[in-house]
C-alpha positions in Angstrom: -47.2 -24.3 -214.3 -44.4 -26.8 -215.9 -43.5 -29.9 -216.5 -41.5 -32.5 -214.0 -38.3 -31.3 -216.3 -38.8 -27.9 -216.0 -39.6 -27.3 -212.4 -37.4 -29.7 -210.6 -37.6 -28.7 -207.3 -41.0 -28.8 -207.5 -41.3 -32.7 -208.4 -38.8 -33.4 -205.7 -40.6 -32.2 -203.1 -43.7 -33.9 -204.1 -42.0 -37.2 -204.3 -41.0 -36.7 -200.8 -44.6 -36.1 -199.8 -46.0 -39.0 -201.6 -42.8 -41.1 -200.1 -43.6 -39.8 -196.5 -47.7 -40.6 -196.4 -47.2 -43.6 -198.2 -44.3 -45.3 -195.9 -46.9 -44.3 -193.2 -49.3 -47.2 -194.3 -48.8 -50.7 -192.9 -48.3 -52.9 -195.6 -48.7 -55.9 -194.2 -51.4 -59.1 -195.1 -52.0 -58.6 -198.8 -51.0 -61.4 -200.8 -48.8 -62.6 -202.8 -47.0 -59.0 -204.2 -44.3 -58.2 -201.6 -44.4 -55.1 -200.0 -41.7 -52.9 -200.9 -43.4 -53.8 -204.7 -46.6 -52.1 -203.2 -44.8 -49.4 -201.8 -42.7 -48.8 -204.8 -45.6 -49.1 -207.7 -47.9 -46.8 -205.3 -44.8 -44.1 -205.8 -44.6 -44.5 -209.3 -49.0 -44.7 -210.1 -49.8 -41.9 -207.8 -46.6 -39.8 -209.8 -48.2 -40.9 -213.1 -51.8 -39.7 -212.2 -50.4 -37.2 -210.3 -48.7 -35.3 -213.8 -51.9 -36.6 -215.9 -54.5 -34.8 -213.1 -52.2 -31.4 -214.0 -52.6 -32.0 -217.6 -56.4 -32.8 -217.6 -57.1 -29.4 -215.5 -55.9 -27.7 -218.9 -58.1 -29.4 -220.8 -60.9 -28.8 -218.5 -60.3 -25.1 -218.1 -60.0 -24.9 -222.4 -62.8 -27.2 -224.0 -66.0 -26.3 -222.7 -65.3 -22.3 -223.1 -64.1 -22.4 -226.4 -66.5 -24.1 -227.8 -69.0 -21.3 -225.8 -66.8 -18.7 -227.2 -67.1 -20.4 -230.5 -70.9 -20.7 -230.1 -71.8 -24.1 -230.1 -75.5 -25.1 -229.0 -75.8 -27.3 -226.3 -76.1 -29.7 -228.7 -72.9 -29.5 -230.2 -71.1 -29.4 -226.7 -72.4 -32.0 -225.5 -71.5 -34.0 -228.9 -67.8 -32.9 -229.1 -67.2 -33.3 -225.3 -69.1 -37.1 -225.1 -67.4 -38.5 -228.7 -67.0 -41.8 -227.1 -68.5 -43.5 -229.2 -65.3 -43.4 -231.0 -63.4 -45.6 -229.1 -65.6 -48.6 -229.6 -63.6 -49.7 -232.2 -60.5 -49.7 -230.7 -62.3 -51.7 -227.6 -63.0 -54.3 -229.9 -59.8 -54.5 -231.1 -57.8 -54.3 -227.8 -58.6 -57.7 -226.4 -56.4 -59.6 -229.0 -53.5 -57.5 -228.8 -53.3 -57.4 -225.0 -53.0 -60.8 -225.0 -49.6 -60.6 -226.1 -48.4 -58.2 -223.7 -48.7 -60.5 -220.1 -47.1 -56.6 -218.9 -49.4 -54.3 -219.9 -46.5 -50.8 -219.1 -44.4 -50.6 -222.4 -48.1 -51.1 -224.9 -49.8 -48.4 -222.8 -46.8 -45.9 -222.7 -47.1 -46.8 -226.8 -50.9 -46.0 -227.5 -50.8 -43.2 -225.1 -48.4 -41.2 -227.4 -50.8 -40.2 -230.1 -53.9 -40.2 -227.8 -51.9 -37.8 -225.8 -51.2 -35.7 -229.3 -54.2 -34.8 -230.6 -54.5 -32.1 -227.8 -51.4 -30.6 -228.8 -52.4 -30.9 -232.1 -55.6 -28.8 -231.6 -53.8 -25.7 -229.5 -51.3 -25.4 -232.5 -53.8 -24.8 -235.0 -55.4 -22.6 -232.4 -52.2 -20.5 -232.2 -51.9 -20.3 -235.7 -55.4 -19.2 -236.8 -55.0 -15.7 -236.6 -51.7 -16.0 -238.7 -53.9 -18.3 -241.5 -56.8 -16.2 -240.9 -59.1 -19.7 -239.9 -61.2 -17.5 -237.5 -63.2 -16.1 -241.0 -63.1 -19.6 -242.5 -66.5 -21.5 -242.3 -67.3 -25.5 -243.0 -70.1 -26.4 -244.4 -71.9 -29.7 -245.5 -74.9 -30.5 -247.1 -76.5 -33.7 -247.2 -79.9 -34.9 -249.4 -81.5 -37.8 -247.3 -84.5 -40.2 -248.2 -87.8 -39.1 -246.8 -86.9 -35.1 -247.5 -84.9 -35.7 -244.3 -81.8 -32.1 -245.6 -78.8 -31.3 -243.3 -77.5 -28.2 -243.7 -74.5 -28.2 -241.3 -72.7 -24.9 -241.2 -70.0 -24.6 -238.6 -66.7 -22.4 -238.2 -63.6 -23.9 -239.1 -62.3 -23.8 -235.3 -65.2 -25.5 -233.9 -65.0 -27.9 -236.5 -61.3 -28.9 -236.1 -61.9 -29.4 -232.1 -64.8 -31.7 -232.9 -62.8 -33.5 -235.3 -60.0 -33.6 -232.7 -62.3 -35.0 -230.1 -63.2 -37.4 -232.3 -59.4 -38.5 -233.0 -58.6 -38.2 -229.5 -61.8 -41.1 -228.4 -60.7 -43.4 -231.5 -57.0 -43.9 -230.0 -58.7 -43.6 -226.4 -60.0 -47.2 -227.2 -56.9 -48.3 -227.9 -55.8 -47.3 -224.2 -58.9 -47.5 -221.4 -58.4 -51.7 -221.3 -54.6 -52.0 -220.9 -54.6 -48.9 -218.3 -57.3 -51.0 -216.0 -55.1 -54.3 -216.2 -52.3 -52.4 -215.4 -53.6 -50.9 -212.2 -55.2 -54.2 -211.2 -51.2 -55.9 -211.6 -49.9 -53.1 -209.8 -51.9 -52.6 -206.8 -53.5 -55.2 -204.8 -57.2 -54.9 -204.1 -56.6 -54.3 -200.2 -54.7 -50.6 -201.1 -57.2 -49.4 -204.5 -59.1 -47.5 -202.5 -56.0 -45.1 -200.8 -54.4 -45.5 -204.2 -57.2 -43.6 -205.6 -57.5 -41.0 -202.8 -53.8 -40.6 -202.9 -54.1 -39.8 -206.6 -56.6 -37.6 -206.7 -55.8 -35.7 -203.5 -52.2 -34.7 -204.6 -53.1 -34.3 -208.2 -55.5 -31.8 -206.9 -52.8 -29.7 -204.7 -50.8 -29.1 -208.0 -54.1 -28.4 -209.8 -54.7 -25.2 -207.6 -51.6 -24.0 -209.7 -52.2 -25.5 -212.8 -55.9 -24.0 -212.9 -54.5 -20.8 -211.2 -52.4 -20.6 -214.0 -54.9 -21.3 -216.9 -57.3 -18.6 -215.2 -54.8 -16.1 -215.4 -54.4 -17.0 -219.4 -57.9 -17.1 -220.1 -58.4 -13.5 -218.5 -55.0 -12.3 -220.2 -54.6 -13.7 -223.4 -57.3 -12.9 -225.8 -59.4 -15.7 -226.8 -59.0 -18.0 -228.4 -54.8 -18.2 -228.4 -55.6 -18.7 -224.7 -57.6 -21.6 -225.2 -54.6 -22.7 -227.3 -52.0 -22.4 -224.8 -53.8 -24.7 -222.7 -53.9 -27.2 -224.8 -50.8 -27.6 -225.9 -49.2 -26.9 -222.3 -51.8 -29.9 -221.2 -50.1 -32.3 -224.2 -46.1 -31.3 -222.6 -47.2 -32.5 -219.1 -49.4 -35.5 -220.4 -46.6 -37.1 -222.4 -43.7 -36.4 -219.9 -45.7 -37.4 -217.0 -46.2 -40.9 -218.3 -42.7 -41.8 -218.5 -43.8 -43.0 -214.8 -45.8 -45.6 -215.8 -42.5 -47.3 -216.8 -41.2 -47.9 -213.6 -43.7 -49.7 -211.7 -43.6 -53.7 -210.9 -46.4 -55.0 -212.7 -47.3 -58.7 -211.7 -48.2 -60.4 -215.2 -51.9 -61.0 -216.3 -52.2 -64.6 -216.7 -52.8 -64.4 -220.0 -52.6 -68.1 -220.8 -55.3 -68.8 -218.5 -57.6 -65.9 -220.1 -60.7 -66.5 -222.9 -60.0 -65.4 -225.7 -61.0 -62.4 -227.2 -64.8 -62.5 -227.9 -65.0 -65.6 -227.6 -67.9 -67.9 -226.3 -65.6 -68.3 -223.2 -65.2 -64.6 -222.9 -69.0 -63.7 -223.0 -70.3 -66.5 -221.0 -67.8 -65.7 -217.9 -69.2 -61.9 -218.2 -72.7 -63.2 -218.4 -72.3 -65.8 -215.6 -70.6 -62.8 -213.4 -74.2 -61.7 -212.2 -72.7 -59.1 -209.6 -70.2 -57.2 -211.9 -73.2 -57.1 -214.7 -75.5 -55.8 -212.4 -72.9 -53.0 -211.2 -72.0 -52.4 -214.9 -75.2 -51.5 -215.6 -76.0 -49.3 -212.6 -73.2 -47.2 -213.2 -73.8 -46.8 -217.0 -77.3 -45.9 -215.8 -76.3 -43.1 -212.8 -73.5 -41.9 -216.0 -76.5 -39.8 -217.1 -77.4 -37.7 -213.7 -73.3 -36.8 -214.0 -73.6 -36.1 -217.7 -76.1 -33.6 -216.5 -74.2 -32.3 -214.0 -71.2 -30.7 -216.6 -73.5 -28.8 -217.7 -73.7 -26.6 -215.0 -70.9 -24.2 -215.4 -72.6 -23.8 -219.1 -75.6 -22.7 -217.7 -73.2 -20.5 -215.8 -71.7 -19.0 -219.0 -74.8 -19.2 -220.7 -77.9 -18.6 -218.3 -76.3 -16.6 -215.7 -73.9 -14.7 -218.4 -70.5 -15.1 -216.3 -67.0 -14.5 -217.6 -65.5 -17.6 -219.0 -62.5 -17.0 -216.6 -64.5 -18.4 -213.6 -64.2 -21.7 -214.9 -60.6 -21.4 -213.3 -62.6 -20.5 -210.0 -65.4 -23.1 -210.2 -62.3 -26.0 -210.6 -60.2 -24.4 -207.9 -63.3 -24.1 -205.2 -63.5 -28.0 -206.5 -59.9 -28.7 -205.8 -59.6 -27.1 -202.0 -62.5 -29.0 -201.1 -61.4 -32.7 -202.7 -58.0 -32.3 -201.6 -58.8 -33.4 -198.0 -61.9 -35.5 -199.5 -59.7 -37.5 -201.7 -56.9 -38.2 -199.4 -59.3 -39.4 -196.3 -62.0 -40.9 -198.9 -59.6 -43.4 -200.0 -59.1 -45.1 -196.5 -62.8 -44.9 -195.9 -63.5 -46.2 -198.7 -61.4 -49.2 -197.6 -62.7 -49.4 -194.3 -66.1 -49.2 -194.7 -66.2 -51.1 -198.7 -67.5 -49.6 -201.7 -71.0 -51.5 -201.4 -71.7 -48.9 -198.4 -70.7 -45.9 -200.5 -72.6 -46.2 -203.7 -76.1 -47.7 -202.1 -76.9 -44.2 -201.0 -75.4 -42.0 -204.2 -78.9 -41.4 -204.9 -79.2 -39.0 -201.8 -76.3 -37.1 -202.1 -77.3 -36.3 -206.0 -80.3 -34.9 -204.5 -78.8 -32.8 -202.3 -75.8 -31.3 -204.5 -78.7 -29.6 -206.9 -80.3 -28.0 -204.3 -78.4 -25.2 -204.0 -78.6 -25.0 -208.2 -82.1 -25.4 -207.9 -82.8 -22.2 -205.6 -80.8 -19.5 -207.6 -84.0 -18.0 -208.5 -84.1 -17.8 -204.6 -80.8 -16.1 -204.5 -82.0 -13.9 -206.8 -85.1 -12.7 -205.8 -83.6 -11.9 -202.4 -80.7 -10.0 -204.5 -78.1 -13.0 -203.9 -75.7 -13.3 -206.4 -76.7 -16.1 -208.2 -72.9 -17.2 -208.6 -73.5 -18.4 -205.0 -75.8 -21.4 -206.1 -73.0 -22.8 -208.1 -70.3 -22.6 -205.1 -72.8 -24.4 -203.2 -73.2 -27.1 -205.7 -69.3 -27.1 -205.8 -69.2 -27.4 -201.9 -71.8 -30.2 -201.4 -70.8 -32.3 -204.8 -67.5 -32.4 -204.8 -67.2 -34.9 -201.6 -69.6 -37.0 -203.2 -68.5 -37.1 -206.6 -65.0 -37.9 -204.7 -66.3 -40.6 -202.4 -68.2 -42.3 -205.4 -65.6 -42.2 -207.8 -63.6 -44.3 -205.8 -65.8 -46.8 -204.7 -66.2 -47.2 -208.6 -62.7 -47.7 -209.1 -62.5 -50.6 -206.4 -66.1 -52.4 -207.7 -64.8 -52.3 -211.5 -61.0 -52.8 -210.8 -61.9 -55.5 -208.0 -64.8 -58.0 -209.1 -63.2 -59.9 -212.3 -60.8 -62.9 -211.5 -57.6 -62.0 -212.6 -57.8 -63.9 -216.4 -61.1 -62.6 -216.9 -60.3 -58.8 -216.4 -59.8 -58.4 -219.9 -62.5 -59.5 -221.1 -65.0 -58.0 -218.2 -62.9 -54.8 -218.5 -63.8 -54.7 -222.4 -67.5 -54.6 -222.3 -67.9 -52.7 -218.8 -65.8 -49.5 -221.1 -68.1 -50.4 -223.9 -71.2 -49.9 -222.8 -69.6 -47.1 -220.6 -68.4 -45.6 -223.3 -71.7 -45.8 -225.4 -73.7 -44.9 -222.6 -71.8 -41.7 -221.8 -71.9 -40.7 -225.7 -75.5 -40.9 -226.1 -75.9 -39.4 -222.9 -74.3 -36.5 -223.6 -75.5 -35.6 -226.7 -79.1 -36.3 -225.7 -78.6 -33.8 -222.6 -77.4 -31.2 -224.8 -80.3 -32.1 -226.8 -82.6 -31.1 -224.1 -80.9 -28.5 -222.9 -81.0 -26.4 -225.9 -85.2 -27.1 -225.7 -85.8 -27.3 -221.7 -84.7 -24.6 -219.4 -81.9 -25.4 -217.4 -82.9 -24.8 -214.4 -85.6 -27.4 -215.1 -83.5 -30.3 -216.2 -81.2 -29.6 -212.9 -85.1 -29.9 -210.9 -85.6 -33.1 -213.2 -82.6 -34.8 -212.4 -82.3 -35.2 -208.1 -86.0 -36.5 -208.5 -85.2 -39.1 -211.3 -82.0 -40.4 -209.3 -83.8 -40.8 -206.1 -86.2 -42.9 -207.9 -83.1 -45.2 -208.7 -82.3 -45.6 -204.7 -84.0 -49.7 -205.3 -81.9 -50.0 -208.1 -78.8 -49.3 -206.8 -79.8 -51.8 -203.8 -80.5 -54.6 -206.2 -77.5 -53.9 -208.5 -74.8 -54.6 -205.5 -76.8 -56.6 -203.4 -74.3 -59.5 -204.4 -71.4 -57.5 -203.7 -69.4 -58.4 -200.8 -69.4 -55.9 -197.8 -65.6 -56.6 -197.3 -63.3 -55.3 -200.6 -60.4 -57.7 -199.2 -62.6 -60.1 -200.9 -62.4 -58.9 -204.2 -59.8 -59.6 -206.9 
């Protein structure tokens, strides 16, 4: 895998299959951005995601096995992976200082930079620990609390250094998630979010069967853990030169002038009077938990089933193949049908993508490979995970007027971001207490008794997304 400077025919022939599908589209009825603007920022978003989707499979492939090489509980996993929490304070912050960027492009290139380097931070140090000898190095920390309430944390240095990379990486994430959702809402109109997102996805997923096919090969090749660290810093060279794209779309200005300001009275009584977006807010924080659950399949995997830590390059490119198509003829579905549609019945299809995890002691009593429970999770999730994603996207992107989006955007990643921390960490809690195959009975049951929530949370929501924002 390289990066758009080092494989150039490559990036030239994607260009000219984003140009081709896109020029397809009739652009025609959607307000007040012309349409060769639409047509141009849809080139240069898609591009950006396109590079970042490349990068993120790295980091996918790396995290979750090293820290099982590493042997971290459940626990720890789902800490390190779900440090969210982090960001908060940056999401406080980020209200005031968007306000004095009405272009959102040159501030997020700017904060991405040393989100972007604490990845490559991380695979360095991984390269160089057999050189410093960190493998034998252990941190330990021992705190004396009230009510003889004694931590005794002993961890090796490695594991250590990725949580506290994790960590730095979710403090400067706060600093980015609001400016990169008022940049997307001033660069594409809410007629075209939905294919924007399928477009996205879909070709960020055709150079992701290399990119994972890539890191598979490295995982099974290189010994652990200087694979792990290849992937890393591989995944920070195609981060930061991918988002040189986000330069050169045609952002229409948030009206800053006309916005609340930050954490103000204004601010909180506009998200407060928005009864729809609260009540979607809060249904997605809530169905945040049931996916939280779901990444921890492929540890089960690695740790239930006992299967080599290379198939996590398999389990992403079975997920790749089948969103591909998914992705690129979800988006115009999405936009056809409306989001409201999509999500009302998420509850069904969580149900049925932990069946076929649910009946590996089926497979296995009828000498199945039990391997064949998680392809069929793979197969039936993947489409839905697609299709709800970006009917997400469009609710979240699309239901704040324009001078509110800050401030709605702010608290919607808040309690996102909150909700996704504790969630993780609490499943790994469980996990390391409940058998898995339990929890993954547990969870299809508990969403479909959230069916009438979801009903009630959009029931505001208008059917048509041409009447969003």
């Amino acid at each position: 895998m390289t990066t758009k400077d080092e494989n150039p025919e490559l990036i030239a022939e994607e260009s000219e299959c984003v140009e081709a599908i896109i020029e397809e589209e009739a652009l025609e009825g959607v307000g007040p951005m012309p349409d060769v603007d639409i047509r141009h920022n849809l080139k240069a978003i898609v591009m950006l995601d396109v590079i970042w989707a490349m990068g993120s499979k790295d980091i996918q492939l790396a995290m979750k096995p090293l820290l099982v090489y590493l042997g971290a509980s459940n626990f720890l996993i789902g800490a390190i992976t779900h440090q969210k929490w982090m960001a908060l304070i940056g999401m406080f912050l980020t209200p005031w200082i968007t306000r004095k960027f009405p272009r959102k492009k040159w501030y997020l290139f700017l904060v991405n930079v040393p989100y972007i380097a604490t990845m490559g931070v991380l695979g360095f140090v991984i390269l160089q620990s057999a050189r410093l000898d960190l493998m034998h190095h252990v941190w330990s920390m021992k705190l004396n609390l009230p009510f003889g309430l004694n931590i005794d944390l002993t961890l090796p240095f490695l594991l250590m250094f990725a949580g506290a990379m994790a960590i730095a990486q979710q403090f400067f994430a706060g600093f980015v998630a609001l400016p990169h959702n008022e940049y997307i809402a001033g660069c594409i109109p809410t007629s075209h979010r939905g294919r924007y997102t399928g477009y996205s996805i879909s070709f960020g997923l055709i150079l992701g069967i290399g990119s994972t096919a890539l890191g598979g090969w490295i995982i099974k090749h290189i010994p652990a853990p200087m694979s792990f660290g290849y992937l890393f810093v591989l995944a920070w060279g195609i981060w930061q030169s991918g988002y040189l794209a986000a330069l050169f779309a045609r952002e229409t200005p948030t009206p800053v002038d006309k916005s609340p300001r930050p954490w103000s009275k204004a601010m909180l009584s506009a998200a407060w009077n928005d009864k729809g977006y609260l009540r979607v807010v809060m249904l997605f924080s809530v169905l945040g938990i049931f996916t939280v659950a779901g990444e921890f399949i492929d540890v089960y995997a690695f740790k239930g089933l006992h299967i080599p830590l290379y198939y996590k390059a398999i389990f992403m490119q079975i997920g790749i193949i089948i969103g591909i198509p998914t992705y690129y003829f979800g988006g115009k579905i999405v936009d056809r049908l409306g989001p409201k549609r999509i999500v009302t019945w998420w509850s069904f299809g969580i149900m049925l993508s932990y069946l076929p995890v649910i009946l590996i002691p089926v497979l296995i009593k009828h000498h199945i490979a039990p391997i064949w429970g998680i392809y069929g999770h793979l197969a039936l999730g993947q489409p839905l995970l697609a299709l709800w994603t970006m009917a997400d996207r469009v609710l979240l992107y699309g239901l704040p007027k324009p001078e509110n989006r800050a401030g709605h955007y702010t608290l919607q990643l808040m309690i996102a971001y909150a909700t996704s921390s504790i969630g993780g960490m609490l499943m790994g809690y469980v996990l390391d207490r409940v058998e898995y195959l339990t929890v993954f009975t547990a969870v299809p049951l508990l969403a479909l008794v959230c069916y009438p929530l979801t009903k009630w949370a959009v029931r505001e929501v208008a059917d048509d997304p041409k009447a969003y924002h």
